[in-house]
C-alpha positions as CSV (number, residue, x, y, z in Angstrom):
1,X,55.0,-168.7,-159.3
2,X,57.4,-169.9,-157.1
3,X,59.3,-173.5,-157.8
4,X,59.1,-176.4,-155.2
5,X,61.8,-177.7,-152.8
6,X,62.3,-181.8,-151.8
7,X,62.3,-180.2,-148.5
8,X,59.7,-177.5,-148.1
9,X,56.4,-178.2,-146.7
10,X,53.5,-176.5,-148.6
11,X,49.4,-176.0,-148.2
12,X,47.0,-177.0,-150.6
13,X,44.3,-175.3,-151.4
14,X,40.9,-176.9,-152.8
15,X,38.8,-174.0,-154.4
16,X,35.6,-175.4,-155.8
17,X,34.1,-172.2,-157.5
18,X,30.6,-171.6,-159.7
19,X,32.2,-172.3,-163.0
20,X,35.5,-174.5,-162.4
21,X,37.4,-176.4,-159.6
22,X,41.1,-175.4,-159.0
23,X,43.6,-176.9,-156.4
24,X,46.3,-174.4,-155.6
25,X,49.8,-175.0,-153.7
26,X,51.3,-172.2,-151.3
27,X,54.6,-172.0,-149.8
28,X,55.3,-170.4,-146.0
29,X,55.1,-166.8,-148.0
30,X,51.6,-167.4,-149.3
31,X,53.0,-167.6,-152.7
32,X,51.8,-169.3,-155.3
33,X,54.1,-172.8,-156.4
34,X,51.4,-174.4,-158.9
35,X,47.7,-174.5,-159.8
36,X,45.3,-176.7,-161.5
37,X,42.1,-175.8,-162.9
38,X,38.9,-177.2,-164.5
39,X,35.9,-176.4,-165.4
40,X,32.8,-177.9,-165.5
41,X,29.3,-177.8,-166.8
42,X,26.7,-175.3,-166.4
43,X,23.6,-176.7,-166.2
44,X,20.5,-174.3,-167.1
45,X,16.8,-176.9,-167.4
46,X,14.9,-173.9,-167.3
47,X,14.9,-169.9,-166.8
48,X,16.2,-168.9,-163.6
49,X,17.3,-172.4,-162.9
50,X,20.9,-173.1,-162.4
51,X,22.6,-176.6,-161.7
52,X,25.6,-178.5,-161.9
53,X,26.3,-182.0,-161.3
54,X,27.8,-183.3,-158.0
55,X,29.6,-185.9,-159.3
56,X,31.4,-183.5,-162.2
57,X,32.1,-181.6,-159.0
58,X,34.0,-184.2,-157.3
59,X,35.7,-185.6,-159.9
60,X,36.7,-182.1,-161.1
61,X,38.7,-181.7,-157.7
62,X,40.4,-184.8,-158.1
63,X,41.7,-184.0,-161.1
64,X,42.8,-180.6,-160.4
65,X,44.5,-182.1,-156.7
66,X,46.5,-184.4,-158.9
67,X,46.9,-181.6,-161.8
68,X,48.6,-179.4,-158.6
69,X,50.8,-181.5,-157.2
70,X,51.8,-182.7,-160.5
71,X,52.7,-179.5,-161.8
72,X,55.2,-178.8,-158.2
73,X,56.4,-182.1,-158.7
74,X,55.4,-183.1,-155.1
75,X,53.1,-185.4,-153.2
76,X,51.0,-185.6,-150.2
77,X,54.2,-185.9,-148.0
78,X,55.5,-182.4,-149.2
79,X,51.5,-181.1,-147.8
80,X,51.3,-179.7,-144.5
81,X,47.3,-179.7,-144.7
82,X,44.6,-178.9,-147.0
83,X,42.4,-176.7,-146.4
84,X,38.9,-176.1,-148.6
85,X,37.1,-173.1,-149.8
86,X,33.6,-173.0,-151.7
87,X,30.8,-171.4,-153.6
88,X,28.2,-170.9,-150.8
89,X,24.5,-171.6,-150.4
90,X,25.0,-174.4,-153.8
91,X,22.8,-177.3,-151.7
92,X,23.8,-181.0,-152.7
93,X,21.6,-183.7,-151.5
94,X,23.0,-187.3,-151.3
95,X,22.2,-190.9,-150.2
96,X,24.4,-191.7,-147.6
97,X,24.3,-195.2,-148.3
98,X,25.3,-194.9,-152.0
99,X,27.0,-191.6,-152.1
100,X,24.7,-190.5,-155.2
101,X,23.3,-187.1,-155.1
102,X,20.0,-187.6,-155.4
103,X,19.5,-184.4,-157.8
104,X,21.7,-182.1,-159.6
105,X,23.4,-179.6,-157.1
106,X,21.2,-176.3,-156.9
107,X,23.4,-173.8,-157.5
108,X,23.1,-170.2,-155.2
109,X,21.8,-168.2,-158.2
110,X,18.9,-170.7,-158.9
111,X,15.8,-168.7,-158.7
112,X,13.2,-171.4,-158.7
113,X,12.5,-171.5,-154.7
114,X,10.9,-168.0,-155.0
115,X,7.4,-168.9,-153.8
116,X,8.6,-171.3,-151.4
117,X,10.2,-168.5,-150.1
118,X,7.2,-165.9,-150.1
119,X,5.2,-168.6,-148.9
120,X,7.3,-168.9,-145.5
121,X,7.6,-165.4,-145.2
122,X,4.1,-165.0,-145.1
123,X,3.2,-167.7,-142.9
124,X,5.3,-165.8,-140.5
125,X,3.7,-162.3,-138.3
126,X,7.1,-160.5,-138.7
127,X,8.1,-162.0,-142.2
128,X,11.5,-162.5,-143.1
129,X,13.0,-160.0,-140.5
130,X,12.4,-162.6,-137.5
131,X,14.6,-165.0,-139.7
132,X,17.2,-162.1,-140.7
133,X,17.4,-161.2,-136.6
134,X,18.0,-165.1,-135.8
135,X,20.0,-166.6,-138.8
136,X,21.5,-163.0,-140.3
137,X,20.0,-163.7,-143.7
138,X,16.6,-162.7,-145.6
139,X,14.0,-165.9,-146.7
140,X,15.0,-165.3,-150.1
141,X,15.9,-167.8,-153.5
142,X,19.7,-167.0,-152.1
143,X,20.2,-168.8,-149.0
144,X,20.7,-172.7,-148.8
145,X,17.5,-173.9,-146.9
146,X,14.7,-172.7,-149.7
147,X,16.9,-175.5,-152.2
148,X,16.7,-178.2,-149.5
149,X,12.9,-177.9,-149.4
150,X,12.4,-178.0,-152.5
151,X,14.2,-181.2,-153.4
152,X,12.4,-183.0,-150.8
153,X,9.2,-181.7,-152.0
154,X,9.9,-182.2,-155.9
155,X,12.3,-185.5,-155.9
156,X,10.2,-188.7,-155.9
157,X,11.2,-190.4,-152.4
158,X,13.2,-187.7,-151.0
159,X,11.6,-186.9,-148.3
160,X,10.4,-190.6,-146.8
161,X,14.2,-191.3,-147.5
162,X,15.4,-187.8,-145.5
163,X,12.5,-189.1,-142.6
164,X,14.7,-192.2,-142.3
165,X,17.7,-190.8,-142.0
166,X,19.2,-192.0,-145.3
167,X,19.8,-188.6,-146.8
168,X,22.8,-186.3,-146.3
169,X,22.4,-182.3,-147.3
170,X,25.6,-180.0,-147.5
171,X,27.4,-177.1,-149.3
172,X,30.1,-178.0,-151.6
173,X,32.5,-177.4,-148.8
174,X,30.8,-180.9,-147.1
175,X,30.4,-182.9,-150.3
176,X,34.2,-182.2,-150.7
177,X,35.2,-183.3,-147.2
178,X,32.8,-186.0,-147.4
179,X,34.3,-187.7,-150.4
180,X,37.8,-186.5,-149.4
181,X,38.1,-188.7,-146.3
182,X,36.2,-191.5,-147.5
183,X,32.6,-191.1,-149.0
184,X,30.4,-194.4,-147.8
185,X,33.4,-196.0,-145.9
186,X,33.5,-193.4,-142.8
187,X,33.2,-190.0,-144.4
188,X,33.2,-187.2,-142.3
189,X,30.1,-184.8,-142.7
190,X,30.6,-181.6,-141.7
191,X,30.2,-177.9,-142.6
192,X,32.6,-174.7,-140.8
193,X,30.6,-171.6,-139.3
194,X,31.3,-169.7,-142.5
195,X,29.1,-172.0,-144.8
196,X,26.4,-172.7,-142.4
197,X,25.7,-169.2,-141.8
198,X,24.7,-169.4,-145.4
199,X,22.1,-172.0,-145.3
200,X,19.2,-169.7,-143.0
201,X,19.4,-172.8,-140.8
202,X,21.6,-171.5,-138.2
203,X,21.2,-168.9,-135.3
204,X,23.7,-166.5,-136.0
205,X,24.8,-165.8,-131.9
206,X,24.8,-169.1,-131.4
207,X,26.4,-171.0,-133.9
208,X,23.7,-173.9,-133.6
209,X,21.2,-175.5,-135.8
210,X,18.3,-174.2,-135.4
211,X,15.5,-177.1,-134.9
212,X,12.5,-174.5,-135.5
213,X,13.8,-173.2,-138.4
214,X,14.4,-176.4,-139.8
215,X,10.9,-177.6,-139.4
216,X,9.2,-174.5,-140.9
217,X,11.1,-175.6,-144.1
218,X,10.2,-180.1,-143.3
219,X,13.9,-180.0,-143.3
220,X,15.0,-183.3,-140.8
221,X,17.8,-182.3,-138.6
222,X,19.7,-185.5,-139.2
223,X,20.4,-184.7,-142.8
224,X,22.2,-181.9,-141.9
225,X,26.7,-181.3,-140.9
226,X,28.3,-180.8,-137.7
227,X,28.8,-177.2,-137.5
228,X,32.9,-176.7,-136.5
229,X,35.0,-173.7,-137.0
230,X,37.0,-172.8,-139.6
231,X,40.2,-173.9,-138.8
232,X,40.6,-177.3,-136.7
233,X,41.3,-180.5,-138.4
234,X,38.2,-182.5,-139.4
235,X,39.4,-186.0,-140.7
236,X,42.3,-187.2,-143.0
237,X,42.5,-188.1,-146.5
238,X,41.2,-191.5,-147.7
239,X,43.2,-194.7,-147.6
240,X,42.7,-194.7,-151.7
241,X,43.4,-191.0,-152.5
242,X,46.3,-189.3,-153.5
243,X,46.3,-187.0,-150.2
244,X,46.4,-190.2,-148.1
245,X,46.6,-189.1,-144.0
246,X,47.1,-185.5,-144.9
247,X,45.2,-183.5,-142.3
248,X,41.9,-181.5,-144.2
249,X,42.0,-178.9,-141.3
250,X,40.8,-176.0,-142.8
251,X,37.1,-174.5,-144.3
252,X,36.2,-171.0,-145.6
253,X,33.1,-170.2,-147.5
254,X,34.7,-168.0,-150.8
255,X,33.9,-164.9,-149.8
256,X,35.1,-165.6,-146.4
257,X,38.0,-167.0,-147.4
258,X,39.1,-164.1,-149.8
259,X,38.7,-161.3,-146.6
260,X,40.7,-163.7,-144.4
261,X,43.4,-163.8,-147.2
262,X,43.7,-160.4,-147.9
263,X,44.0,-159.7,-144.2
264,X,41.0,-157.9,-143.0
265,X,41.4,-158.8,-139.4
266,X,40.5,-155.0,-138.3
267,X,37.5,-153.7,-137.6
268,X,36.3,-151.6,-140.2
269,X,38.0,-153.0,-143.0
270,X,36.1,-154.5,-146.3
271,X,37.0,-156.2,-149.4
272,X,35.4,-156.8,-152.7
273,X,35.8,-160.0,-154.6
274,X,34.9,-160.0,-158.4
275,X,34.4,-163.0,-159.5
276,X,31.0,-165.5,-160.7
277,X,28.9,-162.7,-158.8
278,X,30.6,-159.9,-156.8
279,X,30.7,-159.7,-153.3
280,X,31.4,-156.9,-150.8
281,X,32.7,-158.1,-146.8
282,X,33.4,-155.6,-144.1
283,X,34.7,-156.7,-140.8
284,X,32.3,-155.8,-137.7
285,X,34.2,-157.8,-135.3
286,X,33.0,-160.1,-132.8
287,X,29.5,-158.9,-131.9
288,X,27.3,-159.4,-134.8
289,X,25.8,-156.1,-136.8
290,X,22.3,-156.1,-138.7
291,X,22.1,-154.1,-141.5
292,X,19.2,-150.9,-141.7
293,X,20.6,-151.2,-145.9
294,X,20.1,-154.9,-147.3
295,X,23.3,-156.2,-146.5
296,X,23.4,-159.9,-145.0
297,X,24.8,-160.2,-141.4
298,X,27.6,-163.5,-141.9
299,X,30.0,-165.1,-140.2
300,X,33.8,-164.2,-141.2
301,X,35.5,-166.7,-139.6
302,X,36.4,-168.9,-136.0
303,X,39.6,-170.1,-135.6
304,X,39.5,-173.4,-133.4
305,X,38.1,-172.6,-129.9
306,X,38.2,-168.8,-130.2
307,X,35.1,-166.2,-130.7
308,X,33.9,-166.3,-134.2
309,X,34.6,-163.1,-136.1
310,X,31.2,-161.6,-137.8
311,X,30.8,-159.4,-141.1
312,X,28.5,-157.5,-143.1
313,X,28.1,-158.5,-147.0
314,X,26.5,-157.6,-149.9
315,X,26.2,-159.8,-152.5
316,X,25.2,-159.3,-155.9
317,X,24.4,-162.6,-158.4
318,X,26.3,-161.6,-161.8
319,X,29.3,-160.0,-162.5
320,X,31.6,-162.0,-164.1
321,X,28.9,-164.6,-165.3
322,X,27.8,-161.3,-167.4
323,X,31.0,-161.4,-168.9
324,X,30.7,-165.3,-170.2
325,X,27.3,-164.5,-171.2
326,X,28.0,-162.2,-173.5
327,X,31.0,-164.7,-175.0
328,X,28.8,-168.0,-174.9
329,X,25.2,-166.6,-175.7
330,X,25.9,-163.7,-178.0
331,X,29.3,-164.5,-179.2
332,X,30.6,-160.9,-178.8
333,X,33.8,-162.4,-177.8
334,X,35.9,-165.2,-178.3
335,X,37.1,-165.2,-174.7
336,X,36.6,-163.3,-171.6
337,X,39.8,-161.0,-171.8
338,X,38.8,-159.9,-175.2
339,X,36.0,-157.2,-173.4
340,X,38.3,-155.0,-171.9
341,X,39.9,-154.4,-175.5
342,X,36.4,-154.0,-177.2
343,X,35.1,-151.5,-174.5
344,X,38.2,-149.6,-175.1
345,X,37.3,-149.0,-178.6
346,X,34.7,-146.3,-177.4
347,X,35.6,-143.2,-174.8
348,X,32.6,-143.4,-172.4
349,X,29.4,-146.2,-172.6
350,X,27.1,-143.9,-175.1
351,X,24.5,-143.6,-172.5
352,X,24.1,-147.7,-172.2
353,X,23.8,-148.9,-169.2
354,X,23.4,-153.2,-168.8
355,X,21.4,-154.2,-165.3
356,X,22.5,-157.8,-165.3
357,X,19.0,-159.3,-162.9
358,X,19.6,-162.9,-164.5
359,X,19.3,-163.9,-161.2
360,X,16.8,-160.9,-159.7
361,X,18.8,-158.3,-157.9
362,X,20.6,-159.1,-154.1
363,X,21.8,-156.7,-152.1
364,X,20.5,-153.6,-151.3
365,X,17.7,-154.7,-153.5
366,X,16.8,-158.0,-152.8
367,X,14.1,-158.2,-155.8
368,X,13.4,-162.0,-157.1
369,X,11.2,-160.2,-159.6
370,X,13.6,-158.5,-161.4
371,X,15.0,-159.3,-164.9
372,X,17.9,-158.2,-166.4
373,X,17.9,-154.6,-168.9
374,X,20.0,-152.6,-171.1
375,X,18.8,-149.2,-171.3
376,X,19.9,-146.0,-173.5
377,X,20.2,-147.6,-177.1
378,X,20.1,-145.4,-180.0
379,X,21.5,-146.3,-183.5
380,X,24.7,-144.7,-182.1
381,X,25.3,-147.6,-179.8
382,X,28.1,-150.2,-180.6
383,X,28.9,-153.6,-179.7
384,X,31.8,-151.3,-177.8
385,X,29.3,-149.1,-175.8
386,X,27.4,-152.4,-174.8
387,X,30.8,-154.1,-173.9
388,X,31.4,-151.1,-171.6
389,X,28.3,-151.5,-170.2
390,X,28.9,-154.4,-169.3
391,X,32.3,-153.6,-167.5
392,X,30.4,-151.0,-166.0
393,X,28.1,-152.9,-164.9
394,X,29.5,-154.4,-161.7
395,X,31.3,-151.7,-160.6
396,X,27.8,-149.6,-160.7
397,X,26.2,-152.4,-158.5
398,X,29.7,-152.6,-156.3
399,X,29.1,-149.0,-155.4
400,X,25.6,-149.7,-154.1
401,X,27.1,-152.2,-151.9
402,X,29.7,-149.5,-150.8
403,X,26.9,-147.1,-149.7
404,X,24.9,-149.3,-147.9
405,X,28.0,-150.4,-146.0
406,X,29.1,-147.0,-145.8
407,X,25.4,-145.9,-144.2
408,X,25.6,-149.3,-141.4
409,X,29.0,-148.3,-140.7
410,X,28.3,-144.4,-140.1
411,X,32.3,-144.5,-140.9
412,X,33.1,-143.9,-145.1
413,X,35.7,-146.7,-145.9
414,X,38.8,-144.9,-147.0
415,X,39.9,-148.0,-149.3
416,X,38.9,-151.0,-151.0
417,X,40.7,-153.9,-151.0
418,X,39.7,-156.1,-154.3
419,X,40.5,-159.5,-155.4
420,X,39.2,-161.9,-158.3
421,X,39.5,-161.8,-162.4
422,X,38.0,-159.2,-162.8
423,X,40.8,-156.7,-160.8
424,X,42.7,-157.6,-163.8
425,X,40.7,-155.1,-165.9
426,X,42.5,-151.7,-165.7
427,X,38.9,-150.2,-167.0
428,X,37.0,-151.9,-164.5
429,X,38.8,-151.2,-162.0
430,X,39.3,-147.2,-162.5
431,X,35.9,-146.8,-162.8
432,X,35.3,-148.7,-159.8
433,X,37.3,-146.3,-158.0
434,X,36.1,-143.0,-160.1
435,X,32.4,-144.0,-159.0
436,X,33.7,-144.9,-155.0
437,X,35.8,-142.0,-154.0
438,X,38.0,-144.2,-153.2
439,X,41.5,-146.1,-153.2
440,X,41.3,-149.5,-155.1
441,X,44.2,-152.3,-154.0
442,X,45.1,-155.4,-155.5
443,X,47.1,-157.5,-153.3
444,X,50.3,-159.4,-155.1
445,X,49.1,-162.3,-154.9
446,X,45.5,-162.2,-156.1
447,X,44.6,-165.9,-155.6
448,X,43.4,-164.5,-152.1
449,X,40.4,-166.7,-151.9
450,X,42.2,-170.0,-152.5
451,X,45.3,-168.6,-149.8
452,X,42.3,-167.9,-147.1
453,X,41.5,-171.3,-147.2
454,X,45.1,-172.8,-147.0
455,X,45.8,-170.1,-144.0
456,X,42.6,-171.5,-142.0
457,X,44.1,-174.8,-143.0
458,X,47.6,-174.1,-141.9
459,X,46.8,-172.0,-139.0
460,X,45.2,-175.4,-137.4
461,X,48.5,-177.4,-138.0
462,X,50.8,-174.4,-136.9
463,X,52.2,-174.0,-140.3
464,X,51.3,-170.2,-139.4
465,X,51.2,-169.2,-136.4
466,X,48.2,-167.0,-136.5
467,X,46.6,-164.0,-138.6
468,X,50.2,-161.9,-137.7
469,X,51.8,-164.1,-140.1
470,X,48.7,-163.6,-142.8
471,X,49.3,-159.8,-142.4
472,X,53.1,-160.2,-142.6
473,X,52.9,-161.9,-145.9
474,X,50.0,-159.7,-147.4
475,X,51.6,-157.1,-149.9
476,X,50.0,-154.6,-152.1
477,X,50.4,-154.8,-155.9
478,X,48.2,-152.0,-157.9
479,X,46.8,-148.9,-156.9
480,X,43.9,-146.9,-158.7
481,X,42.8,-143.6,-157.0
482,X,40.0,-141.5,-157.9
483,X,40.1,-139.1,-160.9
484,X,36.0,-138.4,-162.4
485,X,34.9,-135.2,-162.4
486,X,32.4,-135.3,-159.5
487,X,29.6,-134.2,-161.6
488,X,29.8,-136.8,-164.4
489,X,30.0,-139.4,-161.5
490,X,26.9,-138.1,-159.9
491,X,25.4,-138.0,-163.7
492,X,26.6,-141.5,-164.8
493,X,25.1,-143.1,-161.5
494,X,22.2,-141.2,-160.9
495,X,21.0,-142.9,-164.8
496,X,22.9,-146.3,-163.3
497,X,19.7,-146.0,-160.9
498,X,17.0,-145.2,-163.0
499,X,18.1,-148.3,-165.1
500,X,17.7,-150.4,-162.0
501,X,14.3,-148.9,-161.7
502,X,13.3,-150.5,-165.1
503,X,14.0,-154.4,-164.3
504,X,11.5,-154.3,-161.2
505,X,7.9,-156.2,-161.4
506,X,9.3,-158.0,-164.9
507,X,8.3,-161.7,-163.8
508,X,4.6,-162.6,-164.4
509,X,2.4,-162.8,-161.5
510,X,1.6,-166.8,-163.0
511,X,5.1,-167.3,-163.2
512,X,5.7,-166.3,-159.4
């Protein structure tokens, strides 16, 4: 970290993640001055459900802001602009009146919309692919609009309050403006092109709502945010708030946010950000691609008044959560950075292999019936072969994502550029590359999704000048190249497969 100056002006960065909420300041360089983080609670009423609580949300960002600037011993005069990034799809209904949530937030791993979502697709002569050709994303438990329905199906008065007009629905990204610039007393509700590409509400070419869309879910239009880009300013911090006037002026869904920091403004370039899930971006410029593999079709970015910038994704729902499962739930571990030193203790995984479908599977699979599996257990196995297994785990499912890119593309990647905890992990990330054939490359600064954000934010101020200065700053830190044997990497995944085989079809019919 870098210190602060009385006469430097900085960005802050609001990242409001799956598991915590962190506020990050960055200097001209994109380095990192201070950081606050908390987490906050992880809400599970039943299997497959996942919540958290709005208000735990909002007051966690508060606290972190303050934490931040507390820690670089500066205040909202020192701040340039602020700019936001999110977990995506996590839907948040509130009273516009009251500014209550009217239910817990529905987080994007929730599986509980699954026959809401078979039940549109079949009402529908082409299914989900009219939906993926319009809005870029499949009807599935993923995106945001199957969580909006429900809640105004399930929540007593929801939906003759939504009818009226009294009911406001966003991603965390609007629930932070929202409260940011003044809640009930003149908040500003809106959402960038990043987030409501997320929601299966918006046409994809257009960058509009889409009314008949909206209706096949008895979603009213007025609940939903002004759709603006990514980097513009939006509204100013509240009267009562410690970022007073500051300019909030820039908004990046995470994974959005972590390709725009780590400068993937080419065509043809990807990252992979391993983090809550793990989540694969490759740059297709500005015409829209749709995927022939099961990757989603997104919106990168759109800075001010300028073409939006489209990718391909592949998402997958666990990857680090496996990690805090196996601490919390089985108590394996005391804390998260203890796995790489127990999957160390044992040369290769002893034929386990861990297919983490808490969630289903994503991409390529897209499979809301699948539960998660280890495979391969003998009396030989350890706790150290099923820590590896786990390690393994997501960088098996990150090189599915790489093929299917690979195969839309029709161009191999040459490199990978990664970001998130989990790049931390010298295991993890060797294998990642053994199993890719590829270059791995850690940026220096690896709070990439956190410095997206604060560029989109600084861009619209002209505390950057553009993406030239993103690229300009962006360095690389770590390198892993290839080294398998090519045969024990065809062995190793061709069994990674099989295992996926085994979690299909696990959900009961009466369940579904």
């Amino acid at each position: 970290m870098t210190e602060a100056t009385e006469t430097e002006k900085y960005v802050l960065a609001i990242d409001q993640g799956t598991t915590s909420s962190r506020a990050i300041v960055f200097n001209h360089s994109g380095q990192v001055v201070s950081i606050g983080q908390q987490e906050f609670t992880q809400i599970f009423p039943n299997p497959g459900w996942v919540e958290h609580n709005p208000v735990e949300i909002w007051e966690s960002v508060r606290a972190v802001v303050a934490e931040a600037l507390q820690k670089a011993e500066i205040n909202r005069h020192s701040l340039a602009a602020v700019g936001i990034t999110n977990q995506r799809e996590t839907t948040i209904v509130w009273d516009k009146n009251t500014g209550e949530p009217i239910y817990n937030a529905i987080v994007w791993q929730d599986t509980r919309t699954a026959s809401i979502a078979r039940e549109i697709a079949a009402g529908d002569p082409l299914g989900t692919e009219r939906y993926r050709q319009i809005t870029g994303e499949n009807i599935s438990t993923y995106p945001s609009a199957t969580k909006v329905k429900w809640i105004l199906d399930n929540v007593p008065g929801a939906r003759e309050k939504a009818e009226a007009g009294d009911l406001l629905f966003g991603t965390p990204d609007t629930w932070v403006v929202w409260n940011l610039t003044g809640g009930v007393n003149g908040g500003v509700h809106v959402t960038d092109v990043t987030n409501a590409s997320r929601t299966l509400l918006m046409d994809v070419r257009t960058l509009k709502w889409r009314e008949d869309i909206c209706a096949d879910f008895g979603i009213p239009m007025s609940m939903l945010p002004e759709i603006r880009s990514s980097s513009e300013i939006y509204g100013y911090g509240r009267k009562n708030g410690l970022l007073i006037d500051t300019p909030i002026s820039g908004i990046l869904g995470d994974q959005q946010a972590a390709t725009f920091g780590q400068a993937c403004f080419e065509v043809g370039t990807a990252k992979n950000t391993y983090g809550t899930g793990c989540f694969m971006l490759m740059n297709t410029g500005e015409e829209p691609v749709f995927s022939k593999n099961g990757l989603l079709t997104t919106v990168l970015y759109q800075l001010g008044d300028a073409k939006p910038v489209y990718a391909l994704e592949g998402s997958i729902a666990v990857a680090g959560s496996l990690v805090q499962w196996l601490r919390d739930n089985l108590g394996m571990i005391e804390k998260s950075s203890d796995i790489q030193a127990l999957a160390q203790t044992v040369e290769d995984n002893g034929g386990v292999y861990f297919v983490p479908a808490f969630s289903g599977l994503f991409a390529p699979y897209w499979r809301d019936d699948a539960r998660g599996v280890i495979v391969g257990l003998t009396r030989y196995a350890t706790k150290g072969h099923i820590a590896r297994a786990v390690e393994e785990s997501t960088a098996f499912q990150s090189a599915e994502l790489l093929d299917a890119i690979n195969a839309d593309a029709g161009v191999p990647l040459k490199e990978l550029k990664v970001d998130g905890g989990m790049t931390n992990d010298d295991l993890v990330m060797q294998f990642q590359a053994d199993l890719c054939g590829v270059d791995v490359i850690q940026p220096v600064v690896a709070e990439t999704t956190a410095l997206g954000a604060a560029y989109a934010a600084g861009i619209a101020v002209g505390f950057w000048n553009g993406t030239e200065d993103v690229v300009a700053n962006w360095q690389e830190g770590k390198r892993w190249t290839p080294s398998m044997d090519a045969a024990e990497r065809d062995r190793t995944y061709r069994l990674w497969k099989k295992a996926v085989t085994r979690t299909f079809d696990w959900v009961d019919d009466d369940v579904k």
